[in-house]
C-alpha positions as semicolon CSV with decimal commas, in nm:
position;residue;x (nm);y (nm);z (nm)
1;X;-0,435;-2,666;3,143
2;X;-0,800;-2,523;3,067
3;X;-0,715;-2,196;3,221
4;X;-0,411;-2,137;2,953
5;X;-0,654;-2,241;2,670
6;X;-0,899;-2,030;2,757
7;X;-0,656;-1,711;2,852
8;X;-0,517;-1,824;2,485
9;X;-0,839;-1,792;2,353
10;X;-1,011;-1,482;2,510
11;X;-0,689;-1,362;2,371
12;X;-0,710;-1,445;2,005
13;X;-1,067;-1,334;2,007
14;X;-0,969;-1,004;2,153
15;X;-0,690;-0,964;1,863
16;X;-0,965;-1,078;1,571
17;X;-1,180;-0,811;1,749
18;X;-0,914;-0,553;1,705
19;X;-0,743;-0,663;1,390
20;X;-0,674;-0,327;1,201
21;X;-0,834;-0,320;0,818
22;X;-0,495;-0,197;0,723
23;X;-0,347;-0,549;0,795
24;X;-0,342;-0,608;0,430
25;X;-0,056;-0,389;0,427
26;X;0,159;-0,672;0,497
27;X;0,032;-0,745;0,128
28;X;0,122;-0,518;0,022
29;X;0,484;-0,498;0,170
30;X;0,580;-0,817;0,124
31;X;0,444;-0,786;-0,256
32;X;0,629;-0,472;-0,363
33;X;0,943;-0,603;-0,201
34;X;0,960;-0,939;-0,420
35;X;0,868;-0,705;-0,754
36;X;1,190;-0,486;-0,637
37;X;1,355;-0,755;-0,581
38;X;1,261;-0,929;-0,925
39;X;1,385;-0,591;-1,106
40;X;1,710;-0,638;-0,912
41;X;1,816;-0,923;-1,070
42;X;1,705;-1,152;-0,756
43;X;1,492;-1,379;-0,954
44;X;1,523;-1,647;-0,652
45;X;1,463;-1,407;-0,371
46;X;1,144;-1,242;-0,534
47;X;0,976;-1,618;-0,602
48;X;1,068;-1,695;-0,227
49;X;0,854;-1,356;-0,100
50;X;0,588;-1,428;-0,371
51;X;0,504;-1,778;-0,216
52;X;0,527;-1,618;0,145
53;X;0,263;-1,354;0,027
54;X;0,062;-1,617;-0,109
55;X;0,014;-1,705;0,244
56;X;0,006;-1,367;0,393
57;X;-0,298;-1,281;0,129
58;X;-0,498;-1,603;0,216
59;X;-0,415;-1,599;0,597
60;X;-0,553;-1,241;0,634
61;X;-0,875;-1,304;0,421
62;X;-0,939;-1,589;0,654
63;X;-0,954;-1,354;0,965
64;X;-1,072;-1,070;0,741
65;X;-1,373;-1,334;0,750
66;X;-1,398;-1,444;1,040
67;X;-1,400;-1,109;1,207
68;X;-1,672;-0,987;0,994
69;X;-1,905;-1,296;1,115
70;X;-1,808;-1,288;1,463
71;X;-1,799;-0,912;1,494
72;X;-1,959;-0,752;1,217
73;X;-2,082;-0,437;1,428
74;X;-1,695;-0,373;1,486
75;X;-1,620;-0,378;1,109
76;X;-1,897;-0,132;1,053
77;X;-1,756;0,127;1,280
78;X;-1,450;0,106;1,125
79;X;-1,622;0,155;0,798
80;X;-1,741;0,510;0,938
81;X;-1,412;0,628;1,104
82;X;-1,266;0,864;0,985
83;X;-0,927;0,753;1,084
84;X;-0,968;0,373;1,053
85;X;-1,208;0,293;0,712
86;X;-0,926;0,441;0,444
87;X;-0,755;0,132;0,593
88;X;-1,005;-0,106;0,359
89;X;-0,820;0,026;0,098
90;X;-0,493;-0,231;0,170
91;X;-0,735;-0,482;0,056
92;X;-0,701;-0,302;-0,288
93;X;-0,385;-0,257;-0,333
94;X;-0,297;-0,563;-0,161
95;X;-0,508;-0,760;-0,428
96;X;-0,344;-0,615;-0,707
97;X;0,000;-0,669;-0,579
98;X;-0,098;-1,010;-0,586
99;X;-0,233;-0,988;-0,926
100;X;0,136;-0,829;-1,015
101;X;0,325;-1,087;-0,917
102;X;0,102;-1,320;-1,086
103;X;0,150;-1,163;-1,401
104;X;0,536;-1,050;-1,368
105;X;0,683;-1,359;-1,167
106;X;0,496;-1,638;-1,269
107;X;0,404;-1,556;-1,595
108;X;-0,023;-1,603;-1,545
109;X;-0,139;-1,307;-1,750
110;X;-0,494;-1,506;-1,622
111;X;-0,471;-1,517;-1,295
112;X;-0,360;-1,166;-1,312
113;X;-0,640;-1,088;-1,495
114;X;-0,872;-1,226;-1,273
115;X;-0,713;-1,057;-0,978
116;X;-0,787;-0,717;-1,217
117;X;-1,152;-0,800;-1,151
118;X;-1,103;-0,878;-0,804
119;X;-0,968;-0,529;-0,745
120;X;-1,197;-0,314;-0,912
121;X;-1,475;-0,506;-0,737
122;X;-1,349;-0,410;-0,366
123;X;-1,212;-0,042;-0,486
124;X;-1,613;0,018;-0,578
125;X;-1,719;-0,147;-0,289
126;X;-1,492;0,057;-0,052
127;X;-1,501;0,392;-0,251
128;X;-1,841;0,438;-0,260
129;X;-1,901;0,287;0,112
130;X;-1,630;0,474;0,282
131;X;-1,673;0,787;0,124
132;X;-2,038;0,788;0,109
133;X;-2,041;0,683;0,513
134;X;-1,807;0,958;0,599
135;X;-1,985;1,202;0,408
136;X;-2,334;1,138;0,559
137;X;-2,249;1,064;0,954
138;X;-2,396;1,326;1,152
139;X;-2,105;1,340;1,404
140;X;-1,734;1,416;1,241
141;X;-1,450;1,539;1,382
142;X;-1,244;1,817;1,303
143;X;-0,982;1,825;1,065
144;X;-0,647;1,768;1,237
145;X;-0,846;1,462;1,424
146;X;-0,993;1,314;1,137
147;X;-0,686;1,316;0,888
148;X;-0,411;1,110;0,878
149;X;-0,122;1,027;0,580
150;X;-0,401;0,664;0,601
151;X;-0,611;0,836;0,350
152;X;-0,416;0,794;0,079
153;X;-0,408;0,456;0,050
154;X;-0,733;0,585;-0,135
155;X;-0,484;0,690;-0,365
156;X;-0,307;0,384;-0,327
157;X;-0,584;0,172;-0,433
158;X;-0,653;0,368;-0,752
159;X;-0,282;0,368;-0,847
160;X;-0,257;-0,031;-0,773
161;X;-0,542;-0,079;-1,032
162;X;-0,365;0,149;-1,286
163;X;-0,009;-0,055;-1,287
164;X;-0,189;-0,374;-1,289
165;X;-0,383;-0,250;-1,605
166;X;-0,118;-0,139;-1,782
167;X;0,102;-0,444;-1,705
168;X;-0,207;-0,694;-1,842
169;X;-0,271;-0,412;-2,128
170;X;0,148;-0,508;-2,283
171;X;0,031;-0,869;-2,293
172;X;-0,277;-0,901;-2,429
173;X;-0,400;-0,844;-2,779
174;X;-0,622;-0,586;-2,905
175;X;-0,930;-0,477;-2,877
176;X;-0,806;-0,594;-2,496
177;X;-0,477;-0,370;-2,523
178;X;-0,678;-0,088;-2,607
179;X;-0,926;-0,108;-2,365
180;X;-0,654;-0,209;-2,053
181;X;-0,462;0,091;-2,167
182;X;-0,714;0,327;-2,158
183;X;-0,843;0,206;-1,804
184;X;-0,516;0,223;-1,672
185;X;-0,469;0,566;-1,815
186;X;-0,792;0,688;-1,670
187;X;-0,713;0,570;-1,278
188;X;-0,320;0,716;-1,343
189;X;-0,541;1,027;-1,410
190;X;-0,807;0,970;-1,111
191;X;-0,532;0,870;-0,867
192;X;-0,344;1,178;-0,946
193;X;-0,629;1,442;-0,868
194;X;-0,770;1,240;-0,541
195;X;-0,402;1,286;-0,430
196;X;-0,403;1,654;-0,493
197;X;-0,699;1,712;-0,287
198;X;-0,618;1,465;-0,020
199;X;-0,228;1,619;-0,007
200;X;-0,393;1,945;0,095
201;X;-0,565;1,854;0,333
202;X;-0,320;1,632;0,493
203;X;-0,027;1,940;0,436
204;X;-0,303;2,211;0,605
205;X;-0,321;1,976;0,890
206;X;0,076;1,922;0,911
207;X;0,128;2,311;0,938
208;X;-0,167;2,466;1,104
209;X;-0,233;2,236;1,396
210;X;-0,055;2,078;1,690
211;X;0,133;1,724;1,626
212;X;0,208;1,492;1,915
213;X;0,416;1,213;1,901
214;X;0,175;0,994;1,871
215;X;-0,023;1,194;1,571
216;X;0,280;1,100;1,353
217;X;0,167;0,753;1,267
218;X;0,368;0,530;1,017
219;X;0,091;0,552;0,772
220;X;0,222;0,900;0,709
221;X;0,489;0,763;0,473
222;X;0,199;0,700;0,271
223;X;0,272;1,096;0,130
224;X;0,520;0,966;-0,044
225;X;0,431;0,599;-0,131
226;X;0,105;0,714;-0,354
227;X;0,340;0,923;-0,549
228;X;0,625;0,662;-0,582
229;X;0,301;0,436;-0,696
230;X;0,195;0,657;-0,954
231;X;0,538;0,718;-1,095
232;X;0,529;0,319;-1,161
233;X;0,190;0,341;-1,346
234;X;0,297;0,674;-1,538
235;X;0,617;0,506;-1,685
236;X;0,452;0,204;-1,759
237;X;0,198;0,391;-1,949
238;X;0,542;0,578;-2,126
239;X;0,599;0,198;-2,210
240;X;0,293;0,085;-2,317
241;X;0,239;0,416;-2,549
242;X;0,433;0,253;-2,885
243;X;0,107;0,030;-2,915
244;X;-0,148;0,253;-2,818
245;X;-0,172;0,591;-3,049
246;X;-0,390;0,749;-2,834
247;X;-0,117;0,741;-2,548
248;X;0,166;0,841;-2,801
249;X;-0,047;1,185;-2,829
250;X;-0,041;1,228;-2,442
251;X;0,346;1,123;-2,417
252;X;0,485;1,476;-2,306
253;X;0,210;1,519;-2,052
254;X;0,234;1,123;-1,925
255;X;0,605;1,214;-1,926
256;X;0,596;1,555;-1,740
257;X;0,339;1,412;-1,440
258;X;0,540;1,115;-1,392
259;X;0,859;1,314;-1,312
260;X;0,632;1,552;-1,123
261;X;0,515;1,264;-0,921
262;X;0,860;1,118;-0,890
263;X;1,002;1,461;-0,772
264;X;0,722;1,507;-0,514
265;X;0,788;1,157;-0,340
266;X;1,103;1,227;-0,359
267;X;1,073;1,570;-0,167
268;X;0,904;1,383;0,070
269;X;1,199;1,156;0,167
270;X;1,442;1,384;0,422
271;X;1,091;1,520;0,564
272;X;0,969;1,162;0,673
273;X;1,318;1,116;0,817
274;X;1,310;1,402;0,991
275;X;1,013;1,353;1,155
276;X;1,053;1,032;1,270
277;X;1,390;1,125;1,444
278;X;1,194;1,416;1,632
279;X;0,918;1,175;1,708
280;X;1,160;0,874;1,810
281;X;1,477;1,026;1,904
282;X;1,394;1,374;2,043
283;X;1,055;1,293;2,163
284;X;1,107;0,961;2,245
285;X;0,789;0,784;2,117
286;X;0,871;0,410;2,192
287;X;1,000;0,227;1,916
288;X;0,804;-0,086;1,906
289;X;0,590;-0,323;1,653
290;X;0,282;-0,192;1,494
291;X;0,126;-0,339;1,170
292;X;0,111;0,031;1,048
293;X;0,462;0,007;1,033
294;X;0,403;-0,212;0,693
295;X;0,291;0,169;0,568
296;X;0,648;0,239;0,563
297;X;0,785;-0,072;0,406
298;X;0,582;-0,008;0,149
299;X;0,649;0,305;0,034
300;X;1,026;0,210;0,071
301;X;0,960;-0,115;-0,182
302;X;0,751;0,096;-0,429
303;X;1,008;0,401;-0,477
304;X;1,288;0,120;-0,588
305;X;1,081;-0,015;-0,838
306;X;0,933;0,329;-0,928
307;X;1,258;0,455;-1,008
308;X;1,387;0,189;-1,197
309;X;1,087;0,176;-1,421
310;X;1,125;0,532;-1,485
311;X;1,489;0,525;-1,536
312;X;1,375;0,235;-1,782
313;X;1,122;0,416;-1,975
314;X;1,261;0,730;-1,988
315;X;1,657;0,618;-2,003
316;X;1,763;0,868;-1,675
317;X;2,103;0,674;-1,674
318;X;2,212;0,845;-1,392
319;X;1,929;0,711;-1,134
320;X;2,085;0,364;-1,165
321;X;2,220;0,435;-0,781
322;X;1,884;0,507;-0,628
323;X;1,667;0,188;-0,690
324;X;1,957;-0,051;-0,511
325;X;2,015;0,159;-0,274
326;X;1,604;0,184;-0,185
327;X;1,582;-0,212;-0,239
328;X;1,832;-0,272;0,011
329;X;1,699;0,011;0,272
330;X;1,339;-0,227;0,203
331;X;1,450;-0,544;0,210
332;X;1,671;-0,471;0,594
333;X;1,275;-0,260;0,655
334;X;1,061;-0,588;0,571
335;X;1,288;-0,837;0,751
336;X;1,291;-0,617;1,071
337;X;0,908;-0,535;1,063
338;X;0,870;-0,910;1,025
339;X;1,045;-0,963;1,279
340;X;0,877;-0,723;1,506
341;X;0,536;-0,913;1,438
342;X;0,655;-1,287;1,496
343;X;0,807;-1,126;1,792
344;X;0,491;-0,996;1,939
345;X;0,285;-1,307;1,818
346;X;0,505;-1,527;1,996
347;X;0,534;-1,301;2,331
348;X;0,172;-1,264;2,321
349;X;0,081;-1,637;2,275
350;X;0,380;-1,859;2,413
351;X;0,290;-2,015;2,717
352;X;0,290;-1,871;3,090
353;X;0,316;-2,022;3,407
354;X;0,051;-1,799;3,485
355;X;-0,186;-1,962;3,195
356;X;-0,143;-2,300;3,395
């Protein structure tokens, strides 16, 4: 009986060891998924994943925690690699998902508010940490093994901050409205040329240098999950421009990058497809759980409600089919990646007669 505590044990400390910083992606799944859902006209379904991502959020700060005090000097190398500290970054967006569905299904403009805070606190912390760390380690590696789609969740990050803005800035009075607007306007803006230069990186790498199999992680549907973010925050800026004259003046440019950034994720569809037949079907890469595999829920989740906020704010009528159609494609995503983890939690921990 000792012997299958312990094995249990050495085992959970081993996985707290391990845990990935890009858990938070679960977040941010699970959070995107209930707003899609919301916009859907499942009112009941989106409350349901709201209170489940409650307890996703405070579950993974708890071992988020707990693996910093029991194995800080493993949370600091991730910090410094290169393919592993962009991960921090789900704690961003993840926070102001949270903050979202604070303000959009529940109705706390306050709580949302605070969760603004929140995630401008941990995007400074991160941005300047990660960046800074990676730019002054003496040993890097080269290009196509230091680059993954993972570093946009940078971009991510900055776009999360932008839609949560811009959602608080439509419910508060001025001089807040004002203020919110302009913030939000200035990550949209931020988000937009940190994806540029990350984009070419990331597209030099895809072209001039091997891929393996195993080089095509899930976090490349990232490509086109920043830009499916940043359509959101760009048409809810188009929203939010009636009260704020400054943003009336900027309406054909807002207008113009936010179908540019729609177009681009959009591009990026078939070419994620295609990729992960070749890696999956033709190369056959085994098909099994990984919690970067919320890095394609995600993006999934965030182009439904990306579209139908831009249909919305720029009346594109003939859209209506593609936000359903992505909600469902989610929604079967997020149950089956779900799935996949409760599968490997319970394989991993159920009891063996070998424990005994």
């Amino acid at each position: 009986m000792h012997g299958r505590h312990d094995t249990r044990a050495m085992r959970a400390a081993h996985d707290l060891a391990h845990l990935t910083p890009a858990y938070f992606g679960l977040v941010m799944a699970t959070g995107i998924v209930s707003l899609a859902a919301d916009l859907e006209g499942w009112p009941r379904l989106a409350r349901a994943l709201f209170c489940v991502n409650l307890a996703f959020y405070a579950g993974l700060w708890v071992l988020f925690v707990l693996r910093f005090a029991r194995f800080r000097s493993r949370v600091y190398d991730d910090v410094v690699d290169h393919l592993h500290g962009q991960g921090f970054f789900t704690t961003v967006a993840g926070s102001s998902l949270i903050g979202s569905q604070f303000v959009l299904l529940a109705g706390d403009d306050l709580t949302g508010a605070g969760f603004l805070v929140v995630t401008v606190i941990l995007w400074v912390v991160f941005t300047y940490t990660i960046f800074t760390a990676l730019t002054i380690k003496e040993r890097k590696p080269t290009l196509d093994q230091g680059i993954s789609g993972g570093w946009l969740l940078a971009v991510v990050a900055t776009q999360s901050i932008a839609v949560l803005a811009a959602l608080l800035a439509a419910r508060f009075g001025q001089p807040y409205r004002q203020t919110l607007n302009f913030f939000a306007l200035s990550a949209w803006l931020w988000g937009g040329m940190l994806y540029i230069w990350l984009m070419s990186l990331i597209f030099y790498r895809y072209a001039f240098f091997r891929f393996f199999p195993g080089d095509l992680a899930p976090p490349y549907w990232i490509n086109m999950g920043a830009m499916a973010i940043s359509t959101l925050a760009g048409s809810l800026l188009i929203t939010n421009a009636p009260e704020a004259p400054y943003l009336t003046s900027l309406l054909p440019f807002v207008k113009g990058f936010t179908i540019f950034y729609w177009a681009t994720g959009t591009w990026w569809i078939p070419m994620l497809v295609v990729l992960g037949i070749w890696r999956h079907v033709y190369k056959r890469f085994p098909l099994t759980y990984d919690p970067l595999y919320w890095g394609v829920v995600f993006p999934l989740g965030m182009y439904a409600a990306s579209t139908r906020q831009m249909r919305s704010a720029m009346h594109f009528d003939f859209l209506d089919f593609i936000p359903p159609t992505f909600f469902v494609i989610a929604l079967i995503a997020w149950a089956l990646t779900l799935l996949g983890l409760v599968t490997s939690l319970v394989r991993r921990y159920r009891p063996r007669i070998a424990d005994e």
